[in-house]
Every structure is written in C-alpha cells, then in structure tokens.
N, C-alpha and C positions, 0 to 999 in steps of 0.2 A: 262347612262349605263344600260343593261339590267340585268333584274331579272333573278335569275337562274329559278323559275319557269317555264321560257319561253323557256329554254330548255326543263326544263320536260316533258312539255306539247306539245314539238314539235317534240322530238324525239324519239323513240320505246326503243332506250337503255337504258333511263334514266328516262322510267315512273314508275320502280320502287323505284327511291331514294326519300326518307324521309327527309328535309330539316332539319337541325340541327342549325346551324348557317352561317350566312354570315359573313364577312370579308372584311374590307375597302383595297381598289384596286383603283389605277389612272387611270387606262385603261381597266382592265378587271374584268369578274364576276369568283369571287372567293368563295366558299361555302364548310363547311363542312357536307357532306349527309350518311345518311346509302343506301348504293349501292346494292341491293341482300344481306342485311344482316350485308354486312360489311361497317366497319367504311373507309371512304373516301373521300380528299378534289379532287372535281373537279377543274379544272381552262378553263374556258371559254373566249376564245379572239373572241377580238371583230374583225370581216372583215379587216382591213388593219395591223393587226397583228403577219398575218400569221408565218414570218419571225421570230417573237418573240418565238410563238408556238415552232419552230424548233431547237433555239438557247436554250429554257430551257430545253427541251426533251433531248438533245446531251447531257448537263450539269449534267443534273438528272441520263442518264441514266450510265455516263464514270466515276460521284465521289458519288454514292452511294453505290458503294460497299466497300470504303475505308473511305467516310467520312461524316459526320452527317449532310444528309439531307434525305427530303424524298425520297422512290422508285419510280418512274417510274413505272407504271402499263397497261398503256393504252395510243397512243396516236390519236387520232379520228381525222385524216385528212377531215371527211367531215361535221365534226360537230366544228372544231376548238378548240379541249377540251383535256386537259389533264387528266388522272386519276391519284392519288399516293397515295401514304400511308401520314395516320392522325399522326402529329407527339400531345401527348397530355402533355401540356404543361404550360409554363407561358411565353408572351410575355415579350423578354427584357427590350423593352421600360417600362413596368407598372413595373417589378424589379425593376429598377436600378433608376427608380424615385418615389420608392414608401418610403416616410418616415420611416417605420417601415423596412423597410431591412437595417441591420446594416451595417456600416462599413464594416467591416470585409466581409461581404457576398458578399456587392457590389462590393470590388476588388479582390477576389476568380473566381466571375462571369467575371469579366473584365481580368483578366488572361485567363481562357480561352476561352475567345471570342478573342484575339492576340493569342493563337495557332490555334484559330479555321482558321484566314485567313493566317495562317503561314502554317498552314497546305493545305489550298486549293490552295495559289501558288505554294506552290513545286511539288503537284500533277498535276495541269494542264500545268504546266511549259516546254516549247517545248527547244530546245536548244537553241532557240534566242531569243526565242518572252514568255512574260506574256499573261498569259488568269486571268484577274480580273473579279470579282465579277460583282460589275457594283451597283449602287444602295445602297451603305453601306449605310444602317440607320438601329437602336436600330429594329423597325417596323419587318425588315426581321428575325429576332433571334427568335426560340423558346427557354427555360429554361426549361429542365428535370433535370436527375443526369451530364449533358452536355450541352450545347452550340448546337443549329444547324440551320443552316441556309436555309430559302425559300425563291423563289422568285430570279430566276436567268437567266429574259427572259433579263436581259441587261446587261448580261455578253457578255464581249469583251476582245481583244487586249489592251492591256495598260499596266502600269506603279503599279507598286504592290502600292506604292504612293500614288495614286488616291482612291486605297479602304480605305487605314491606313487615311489620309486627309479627306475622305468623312466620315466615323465613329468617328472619331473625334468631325469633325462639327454636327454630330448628338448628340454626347454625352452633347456638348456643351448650344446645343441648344434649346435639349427638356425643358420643365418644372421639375424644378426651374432651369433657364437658367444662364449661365457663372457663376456659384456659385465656390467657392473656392474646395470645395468638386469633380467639375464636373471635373476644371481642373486637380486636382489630378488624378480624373481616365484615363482619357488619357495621361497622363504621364503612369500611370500600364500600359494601354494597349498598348503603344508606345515598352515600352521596353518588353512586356511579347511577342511583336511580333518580336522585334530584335534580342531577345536572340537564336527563333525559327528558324531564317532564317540564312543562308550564305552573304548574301549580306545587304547594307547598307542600309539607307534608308538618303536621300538627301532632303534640302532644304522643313522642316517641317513645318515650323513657316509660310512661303509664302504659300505651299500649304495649308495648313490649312486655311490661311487666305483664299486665292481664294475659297477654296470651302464652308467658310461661306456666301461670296458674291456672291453665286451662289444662293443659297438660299431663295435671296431675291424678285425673281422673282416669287418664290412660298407661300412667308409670307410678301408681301411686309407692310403689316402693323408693324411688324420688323426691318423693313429696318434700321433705325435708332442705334437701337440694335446692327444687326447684321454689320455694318461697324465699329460701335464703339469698337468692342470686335477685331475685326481683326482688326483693327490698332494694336490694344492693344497686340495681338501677333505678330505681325511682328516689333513693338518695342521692347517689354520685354523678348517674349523668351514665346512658348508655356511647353518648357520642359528643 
C-alpha cells in the first residue's frame, strides 16, 4: 500500500498538507492532514478501486446531511482521492474493548450504534431494495457525543441482516473475544436496532454464525475459535 506522502509529493493540490496521522486501511491510503489550514481526512484509492471511490462519494455525499458521517468535500477523479471532514473522536473498537469503560457506557454506546444502522437503512431505503453498509466492524465507528460511521466504499444492495450479522461478529470477536459481557452487547444492539426499524429481522443466530465463518479467511489463526463460537450460536441461541 502506498504512503500518503506519495501523493504529496506528486500532486500540486496536496503539497500543502501536513501529515497528522495515518489510519489502517485493507486497500487503501487513509490519512488525517491539515489541508490549507484545515483539518481533513484524505482517502486515496488505489488504481483498481475506482468504482469504490464512486460508491463512497454517492454515500457520503446523499446521508451526510441527515446522518453521522463525514462531509464530502472533494472528490479528485484524477488523483483517485476523496476529501471530507475530520470526525475527532474515539474509535469504537478501543471503547467498547477498553477495560475501564464501564458497563453502563458500553451499552449506552451500543444502543446507539443500532439506531445509528437503523437509522442509515431507512434513509437509503428505496421501495424495494436495502442499501447496507457493507463492512460492519467496531473499526468503521467513531465515538463523540454520538455514534458515526466511516468507511462506506462497500456499501451495496443487501439485506439490513448482513450489517446487524456482520457487527455482531465484530463485537464478538474483537479482544477479549466471545466473553459473556460481548454477547450481552449484541443482544442491546440487536434489539436497540429492532425497536428502531419497521420490519423484522430473520434467522439471527445462522446469520451471525455465517458471518463469523467469514472471518476466518482473514484471522485464520482463529479459525478454531471462530467455528467453535458459531456452532455454539446456532445451538444455543445468540439472543
């Protein structure tokens, strides 16, 4: 993966940003820079990307004015880059697995992270078709006085399902993994997002399962782990 320096130093727009911090990215270079002064996270895709680029742009630019993510600022077709507003924050993932956040805080947080995707399918919600997230992990969530979510180049067509399932398995499986405490929180966030929506949500405990097994492709040192824990909800009952 490239450095965002390499932009820097290749393109006229961006020889004035001041690197502040980098950001871990699967695929692309992610950086927060002071841009002309202001504070601003670039996102740089990499050449076969493209299509990505396009899909978060659309995303950023139709549920930013209703719901907590960054702005859309810039989108640089020839530099492959997006501009947006710096949300300044605390990563959900370090919350919600940090020892000293109490109880109490953790399923405050976790309530509204289930309005937060309760709220993004009713708004992208066409009369037939869901528009999901795409990517639900802890990773995408900032923490202010709110919930908000980044990181939405694999939003798609789907099944509201797929997000609720995939956050789930993230909750599950960060560190300290399948703890009694973790599955409590995906029980709040199961129902803090049912209560939000009109319709149901189907066949939990399988989905959940499958998308721990998903997983395993990307931790396969896990593997072990993560099959044993999804059995274990497709027997017992995740909620």
């Amino acid at each position: 993966m490239k450095d965002i320096e390499e932009l820097i130093n290749s393109s006229k727009k961006y020889k004035n940003a001041i690197v502040q911090k980098r950001f871990e990215s699967k695929k692309n270079t992610v950086s927060y820079v002071i841009l002309n002064k202001k504070p601003r996270i670039l996102k740089w895709f990499a050449p076969g990307f493209k299509k990505n680029m396009e899909t978060e742009f659309t995303i950023l630019k139709k549920g930013s004015s209703k719901l907590s993510m960054p702005t859309p600022l810039v989108k640089d077709e020839d530099d492959n880059v997006i501009a947006m507003t710096y949300i300044i924050g605390k990563n959900l993932c370090d919350v919600l697995n940090d020892e000293n956040t109490t109880s109490d805080d953790k399923k405050k947080t976790i309530r509204m992270l289930g309005e937060w995707f309760a709220d993004f399918h009713k708004h992208f919600k066409t009369e037939d078709k869901f528009q999901i997230r795409g990517d639900s992990i802890l990773r995408n969530f900032i923490l202010t006085d709110r919930v908000w979510g980044v990181d939405f180049e694999e939003s798609r067509f789907g099944k509201p399902m797929e997000d609720v399932a995939g956050m789930c398995a993230s909750i599950l499986s960060t560190d300290p993994m399948f703890t009694d405490g973790k599955f409590g929180l995906c029980k709040t966030f199961i129902e803090s997002y049912q209560k939000s929506v009109p319709w149901r949500l189907d066949n939990i405990n399988e989905e959940v399962a499958y998308a721990l097994l998903e997983k395993i492709q990307w931790r396969p040192d896990h593997e072990e782990t993560l099959r044993k824990n999804a059995q274990r909800i497709r027997k017992k009952s995740l909620v």
